[in-house]
Biotite code that builds the C-alpha atoms (Angstrom):
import biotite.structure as struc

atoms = struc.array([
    struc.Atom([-30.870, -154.863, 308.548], chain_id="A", res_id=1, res_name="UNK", atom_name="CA", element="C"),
    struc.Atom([-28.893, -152.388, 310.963], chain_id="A", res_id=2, res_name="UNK", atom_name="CA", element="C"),
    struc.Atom([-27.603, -149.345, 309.239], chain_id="A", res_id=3, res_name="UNK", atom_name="CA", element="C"),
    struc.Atom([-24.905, -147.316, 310.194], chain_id="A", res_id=4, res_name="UNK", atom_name="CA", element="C"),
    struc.Atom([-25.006, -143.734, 310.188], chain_id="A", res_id=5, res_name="UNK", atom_name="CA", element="C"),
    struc.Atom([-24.061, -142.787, 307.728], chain_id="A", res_id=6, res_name="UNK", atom_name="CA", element="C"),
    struc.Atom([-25.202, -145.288, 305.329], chain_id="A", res_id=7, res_name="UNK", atom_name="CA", element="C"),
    struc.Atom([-28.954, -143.837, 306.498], chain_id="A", res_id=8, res_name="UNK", atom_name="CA", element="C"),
    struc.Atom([-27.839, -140.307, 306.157], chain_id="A", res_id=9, res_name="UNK", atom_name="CA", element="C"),
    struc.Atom([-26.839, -141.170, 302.295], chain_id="A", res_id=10, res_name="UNK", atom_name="CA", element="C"),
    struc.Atom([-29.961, -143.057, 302.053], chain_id="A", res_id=11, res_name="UNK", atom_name="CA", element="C"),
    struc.Atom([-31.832, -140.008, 302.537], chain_id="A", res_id=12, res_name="UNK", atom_name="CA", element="C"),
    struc.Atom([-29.994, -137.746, 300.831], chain_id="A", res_id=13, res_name="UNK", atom_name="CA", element="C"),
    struc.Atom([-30.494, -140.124, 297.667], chain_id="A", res_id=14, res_name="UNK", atom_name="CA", element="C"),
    struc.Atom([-34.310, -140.153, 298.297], chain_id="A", res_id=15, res_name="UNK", atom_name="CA", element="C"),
    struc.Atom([-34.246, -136.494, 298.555], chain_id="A", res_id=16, res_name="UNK", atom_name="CA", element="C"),
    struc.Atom([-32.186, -135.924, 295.361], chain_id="A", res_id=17, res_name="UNK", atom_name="CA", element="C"),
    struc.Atom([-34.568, -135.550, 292.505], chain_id="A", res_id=18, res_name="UNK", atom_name="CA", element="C"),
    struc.Atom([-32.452, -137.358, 290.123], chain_id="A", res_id=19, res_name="UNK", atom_name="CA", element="C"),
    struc.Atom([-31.596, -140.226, 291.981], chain_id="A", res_id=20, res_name="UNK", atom_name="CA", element="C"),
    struc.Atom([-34.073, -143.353, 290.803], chain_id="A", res_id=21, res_name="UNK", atom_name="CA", element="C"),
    struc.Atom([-34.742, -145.510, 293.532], chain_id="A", res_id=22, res_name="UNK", atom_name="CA", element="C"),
    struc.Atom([-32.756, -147.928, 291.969], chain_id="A", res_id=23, res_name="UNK", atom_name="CA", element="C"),
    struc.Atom([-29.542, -146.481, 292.254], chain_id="A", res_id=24, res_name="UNK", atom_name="CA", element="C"),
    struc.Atom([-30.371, -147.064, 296.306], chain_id="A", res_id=25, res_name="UNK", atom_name="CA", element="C"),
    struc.Atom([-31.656, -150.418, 296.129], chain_id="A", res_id=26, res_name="UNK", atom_name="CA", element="C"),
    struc.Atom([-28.349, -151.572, 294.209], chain_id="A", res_id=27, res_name="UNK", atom_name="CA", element="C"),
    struc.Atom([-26.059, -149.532, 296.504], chain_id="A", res_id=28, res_name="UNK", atom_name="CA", element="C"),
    struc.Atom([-27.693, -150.367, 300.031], chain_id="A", res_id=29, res_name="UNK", atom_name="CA", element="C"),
    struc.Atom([-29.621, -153.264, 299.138], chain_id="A", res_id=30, res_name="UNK", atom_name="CA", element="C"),
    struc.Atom([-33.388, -150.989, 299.917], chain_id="A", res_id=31, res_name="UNK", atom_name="CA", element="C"),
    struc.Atom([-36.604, -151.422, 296.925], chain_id="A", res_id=32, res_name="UNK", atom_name="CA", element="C"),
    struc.Atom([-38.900, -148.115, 297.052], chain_id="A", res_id=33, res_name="UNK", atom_name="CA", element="C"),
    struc.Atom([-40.785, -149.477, 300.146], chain_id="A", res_id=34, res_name="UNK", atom_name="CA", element="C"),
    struc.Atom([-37.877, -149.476, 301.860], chain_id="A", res_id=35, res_name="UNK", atom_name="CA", element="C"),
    struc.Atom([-36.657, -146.620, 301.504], chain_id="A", res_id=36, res_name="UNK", atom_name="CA", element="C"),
    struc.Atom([-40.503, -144.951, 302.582], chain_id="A", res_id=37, res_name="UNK", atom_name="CA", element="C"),
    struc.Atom([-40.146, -147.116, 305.570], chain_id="A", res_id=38, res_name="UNK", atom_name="CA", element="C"),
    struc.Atom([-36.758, -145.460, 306.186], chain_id="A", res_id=39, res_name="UNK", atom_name="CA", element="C"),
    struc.Atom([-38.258, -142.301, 305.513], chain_id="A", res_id=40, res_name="UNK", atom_name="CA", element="C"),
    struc.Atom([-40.944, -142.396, 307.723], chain_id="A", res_id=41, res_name="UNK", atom_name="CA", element="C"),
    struc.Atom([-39.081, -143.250, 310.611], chain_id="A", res_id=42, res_name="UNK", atom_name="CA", element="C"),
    struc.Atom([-35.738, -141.061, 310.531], chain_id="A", res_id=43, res_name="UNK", atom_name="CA", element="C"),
    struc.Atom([-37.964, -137.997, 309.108], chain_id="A", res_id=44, res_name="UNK", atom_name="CA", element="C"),
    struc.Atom([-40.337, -135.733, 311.402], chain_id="A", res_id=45, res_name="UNK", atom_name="CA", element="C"),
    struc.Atom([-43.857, -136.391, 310.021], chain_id="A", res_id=46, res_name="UNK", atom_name="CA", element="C"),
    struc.Atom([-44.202, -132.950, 308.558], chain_id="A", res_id=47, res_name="UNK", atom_name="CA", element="C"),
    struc.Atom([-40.438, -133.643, 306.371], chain_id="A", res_id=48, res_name="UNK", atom_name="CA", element="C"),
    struc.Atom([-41.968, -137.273, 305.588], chain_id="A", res_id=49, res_name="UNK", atom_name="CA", element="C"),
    struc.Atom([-45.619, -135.611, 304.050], chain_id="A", res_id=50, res_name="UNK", atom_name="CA", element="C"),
    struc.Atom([-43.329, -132.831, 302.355], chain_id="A", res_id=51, res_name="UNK", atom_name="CA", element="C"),
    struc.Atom([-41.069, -135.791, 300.760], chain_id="A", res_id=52, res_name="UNK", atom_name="CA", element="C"),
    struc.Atom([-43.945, -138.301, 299.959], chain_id="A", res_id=53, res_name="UNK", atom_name="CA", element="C"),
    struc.Atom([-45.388, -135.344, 297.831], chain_id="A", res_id=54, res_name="UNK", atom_name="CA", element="C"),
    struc.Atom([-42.431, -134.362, 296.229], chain_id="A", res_id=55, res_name="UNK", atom_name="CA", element="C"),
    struc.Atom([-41.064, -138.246, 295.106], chain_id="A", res_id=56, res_name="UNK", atom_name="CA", element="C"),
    struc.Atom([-44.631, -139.276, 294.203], chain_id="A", res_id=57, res_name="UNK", atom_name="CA", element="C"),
    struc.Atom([-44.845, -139.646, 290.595], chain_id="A", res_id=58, res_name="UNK", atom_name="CA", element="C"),
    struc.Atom([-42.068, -138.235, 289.771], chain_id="A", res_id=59, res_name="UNK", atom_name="CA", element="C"),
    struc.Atom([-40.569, -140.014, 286.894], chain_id="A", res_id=60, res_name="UNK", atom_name="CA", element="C"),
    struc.Atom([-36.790, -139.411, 287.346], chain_id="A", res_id=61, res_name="UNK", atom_name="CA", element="C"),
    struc.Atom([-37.045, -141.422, 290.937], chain_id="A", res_id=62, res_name="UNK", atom_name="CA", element="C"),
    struc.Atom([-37.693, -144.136, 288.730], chain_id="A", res_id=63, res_name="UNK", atom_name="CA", element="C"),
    struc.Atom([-35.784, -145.696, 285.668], chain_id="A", res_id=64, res_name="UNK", atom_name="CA", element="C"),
    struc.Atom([-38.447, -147.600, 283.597], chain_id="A", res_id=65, res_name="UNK", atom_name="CA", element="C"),
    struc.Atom([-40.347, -144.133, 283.631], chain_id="A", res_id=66, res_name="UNK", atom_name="CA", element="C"),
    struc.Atom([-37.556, -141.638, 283.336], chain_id="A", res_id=67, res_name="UNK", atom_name="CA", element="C"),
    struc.Atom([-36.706, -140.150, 279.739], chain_id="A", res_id=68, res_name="UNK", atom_name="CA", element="C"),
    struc.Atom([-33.834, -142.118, 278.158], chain_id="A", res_id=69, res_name="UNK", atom_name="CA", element="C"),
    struc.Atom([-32.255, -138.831, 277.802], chain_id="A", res_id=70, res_name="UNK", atom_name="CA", element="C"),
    struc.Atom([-31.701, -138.098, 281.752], chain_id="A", res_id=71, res_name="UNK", atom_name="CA", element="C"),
    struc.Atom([-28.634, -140.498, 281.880], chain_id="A", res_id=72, res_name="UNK", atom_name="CA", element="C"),
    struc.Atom([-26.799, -138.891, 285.255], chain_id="A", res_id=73, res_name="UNK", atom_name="CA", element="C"),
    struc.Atom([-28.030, -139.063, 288.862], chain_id="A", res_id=74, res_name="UNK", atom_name="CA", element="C"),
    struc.Atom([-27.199, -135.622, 289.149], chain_id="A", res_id=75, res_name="UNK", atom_name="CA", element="C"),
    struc.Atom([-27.207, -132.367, 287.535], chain_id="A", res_id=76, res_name="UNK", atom_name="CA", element="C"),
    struc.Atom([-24.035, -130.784, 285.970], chain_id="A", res_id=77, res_name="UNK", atom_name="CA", element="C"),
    struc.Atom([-23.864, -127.946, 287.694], chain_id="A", res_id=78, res_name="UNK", atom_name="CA", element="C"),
    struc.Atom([-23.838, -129.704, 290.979], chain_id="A", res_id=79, res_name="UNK", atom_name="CA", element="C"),
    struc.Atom([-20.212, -130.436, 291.712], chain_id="A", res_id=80, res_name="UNK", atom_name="CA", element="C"),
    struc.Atom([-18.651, -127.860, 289.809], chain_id="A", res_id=81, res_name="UNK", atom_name="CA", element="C"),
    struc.Atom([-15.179, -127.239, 291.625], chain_id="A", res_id=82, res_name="UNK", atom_name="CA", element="C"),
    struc.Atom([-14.699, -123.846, 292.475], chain_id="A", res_id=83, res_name="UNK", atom_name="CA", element="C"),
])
């Protein structure tokens, strides 16, 4: 599947949000959780790919069946407060 630009550079800023469940990508850009790792791996530099791996591993808000019911945003409030 050949990605614009900046459909990969939102890709990756999802996978780096913590917030974001892997979900939310797969519906948007059509990419499951191995996907998006593949994606990862090959747009990141291997030291940003290790540092990401650990960070997204187990978490359970990058995934919906293990997230708690109350986390109900992608984001957090204070985010995109207008100034």
């Amino acid at each position: 599947m050949a990605l614009s630009e900046e459909n990969k550079s939102r890709i990756i800023e999802m996978a780096w949000e913590d917030r974001t469940p892997f979900e939310a990508i797969e519906s948007q850009f059509g990419f499951n959780e191995s996907g998006v790792i593949r994606l990862m791996r090959s747009c990141l530099t291997p030291r940003s790919f290790k540092l990401w791996r650990s960070r997204v591993y187990g978490r359970s808000t990058k995934h919906l069946k293990l997230r708690n019911p109350e986390v109900s945003r992608a984001y957090c409030p204070t985010q995109y407060k207008h100034k």
